[in-house]
N, C-alpha and C positions, 0 to 999 in steps of 0.2 A: 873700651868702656861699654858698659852695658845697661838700660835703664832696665828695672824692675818692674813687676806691678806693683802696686801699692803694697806697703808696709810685707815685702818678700823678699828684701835682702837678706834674711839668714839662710832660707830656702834657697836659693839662687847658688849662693856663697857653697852648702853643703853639696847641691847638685856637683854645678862645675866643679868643686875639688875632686869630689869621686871619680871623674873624668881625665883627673891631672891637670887641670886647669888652675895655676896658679891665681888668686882673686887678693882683693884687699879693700876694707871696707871703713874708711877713717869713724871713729866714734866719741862721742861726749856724753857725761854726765849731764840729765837735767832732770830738777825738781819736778812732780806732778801731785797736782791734787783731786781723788777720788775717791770717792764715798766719804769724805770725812779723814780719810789718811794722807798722811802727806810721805810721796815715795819717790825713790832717786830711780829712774832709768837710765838703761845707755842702749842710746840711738845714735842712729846713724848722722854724721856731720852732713852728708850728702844726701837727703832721702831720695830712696830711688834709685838710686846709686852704685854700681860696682866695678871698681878698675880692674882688668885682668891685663895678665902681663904676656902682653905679643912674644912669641917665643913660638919654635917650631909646632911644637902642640898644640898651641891656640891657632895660628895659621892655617892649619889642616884642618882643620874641625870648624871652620868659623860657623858652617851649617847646622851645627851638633849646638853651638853653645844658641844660638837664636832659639832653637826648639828647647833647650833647657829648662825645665819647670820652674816657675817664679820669672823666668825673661821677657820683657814686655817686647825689648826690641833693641838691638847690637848700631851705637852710638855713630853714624857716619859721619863724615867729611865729602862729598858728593857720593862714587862710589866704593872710597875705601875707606873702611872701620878707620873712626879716630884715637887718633894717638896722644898721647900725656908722657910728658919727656920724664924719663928719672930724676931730671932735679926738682921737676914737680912733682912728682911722687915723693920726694927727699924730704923737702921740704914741707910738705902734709904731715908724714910720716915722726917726723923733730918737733911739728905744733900739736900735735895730737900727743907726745910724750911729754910734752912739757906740762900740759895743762891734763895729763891724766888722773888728778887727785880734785881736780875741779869742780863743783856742783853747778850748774846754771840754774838760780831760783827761777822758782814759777811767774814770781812777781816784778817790773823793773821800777825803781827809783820813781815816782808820781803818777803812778798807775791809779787810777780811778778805783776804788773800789765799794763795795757795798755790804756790810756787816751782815751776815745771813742769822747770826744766833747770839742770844744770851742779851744782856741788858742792853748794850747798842742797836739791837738786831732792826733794820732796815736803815741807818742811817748810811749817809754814804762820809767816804776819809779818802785820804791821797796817801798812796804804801810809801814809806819812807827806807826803810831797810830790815833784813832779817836781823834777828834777835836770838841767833839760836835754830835748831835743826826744825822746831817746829813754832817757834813764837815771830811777831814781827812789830814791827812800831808802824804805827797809822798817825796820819794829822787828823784830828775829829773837828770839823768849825763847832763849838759850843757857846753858846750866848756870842756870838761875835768875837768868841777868842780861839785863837790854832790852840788846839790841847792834843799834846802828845798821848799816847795810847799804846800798850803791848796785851797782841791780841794771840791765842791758838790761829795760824795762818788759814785751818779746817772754817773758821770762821767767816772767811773774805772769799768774796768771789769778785774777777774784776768785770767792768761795765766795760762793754761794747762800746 
C-alpha cells in the first residue's frame, strides 16, 4: 500500500499502471456543494490511499514505485512494505459494488444549519432529510413551533 499526497490518487494510480504495477483504489459517490451547485463526485473511500498488489513486479521495483509521481511514501510494517490480505481486498472490492449506485448527501440527518438566501436567509433549522436530488426539508423554530421546510439544498450551509 501506498500513501499519496494529497488529493493524487488518480496521478499515482496512472503512473504505477504505466509501470505494470497492478493498483486499486476503492471509490464512493458523495454529494458536494459549490458555488450554488449541488454535484456528485467520486472519491476515494480511503483518501490518500492506494493498494497495489505485491506480485513479482511490485517487489523488484519497490524503489521505482516510492519515487512515483503522486507517492508520498510506500506504507511499512517496521522494514517491510505492508500487506492487506486478499480477503480484505475481497471484501472492500464486494462493499464498494454493492453500494455503487449510492450518493452520500452532503448533509446528515440534525446537521445544524444556516439559511444563506431567499426569505429565510440567516435563520438557522436542523436538516432533516433530502427531498430529491437538489431540495431538502429543514426544521425552522418559528414562533416557538418546529415548522417543517423544503428548501434548494444551494440554500444551506452547515454551522461549525
Amino acid at each position: 500500500m501506498v500513501q499519496t499526497k494529497p488529493q493524487k490518487e488518480s496521478l499515482t494510480i496512472e503512473h504505477l499502471q504505466q509501470q505494470g504495477i497492478t493498483t486499486y483504489c476503492p471509490m464512493f459517490k458523495k454529494e458536494s456543494i459549490r458555488h450554488r451547485q449541488v454535484k456528485v463526485n467520486t472519491i476515494p473511500l480511503f483518501p490518500r490511499y492506494v493498494f497495489v498488489l505485491v506480485n513479482d513486479v511490485a517487489i523488484h521495483t519497490v524503489h521505482t514505485i516510492r519515487s512515483t509521481a503522486g507517492v508520498s511514501q510506500l506504507i511499512k510494517v517496521g522494514d517491510q512494505p505492508s500487506v492487506v490480505t486478499k480477503t480484505i481486498i475481497d471484501r472492500i472490492k464486494r462493499m464498494e459494488a454493492e453500494h455503487l449506485d449510492q450518493v452520500t448527501s452532503h448533509f446528515s440527518t440534525r446537521d445544524e444549519v444556516i439559511i444563506t438566501d431567499g426569505l429565510y436567509h440567516g435563520l438557522e433549522a436542523v436538516y432533516q432529510m433530502d427531498d430529491g436530488l437538489n431540495r431538502a426539508v429543514v426544521l425552522l423554530n418559528l414562533l416557538q413551533q418546529p415548522t417543517r421546510l423544503t428548501l434548494d439544498k444551494t440554500q444551506l450551509k452547515k454551522i461549525s
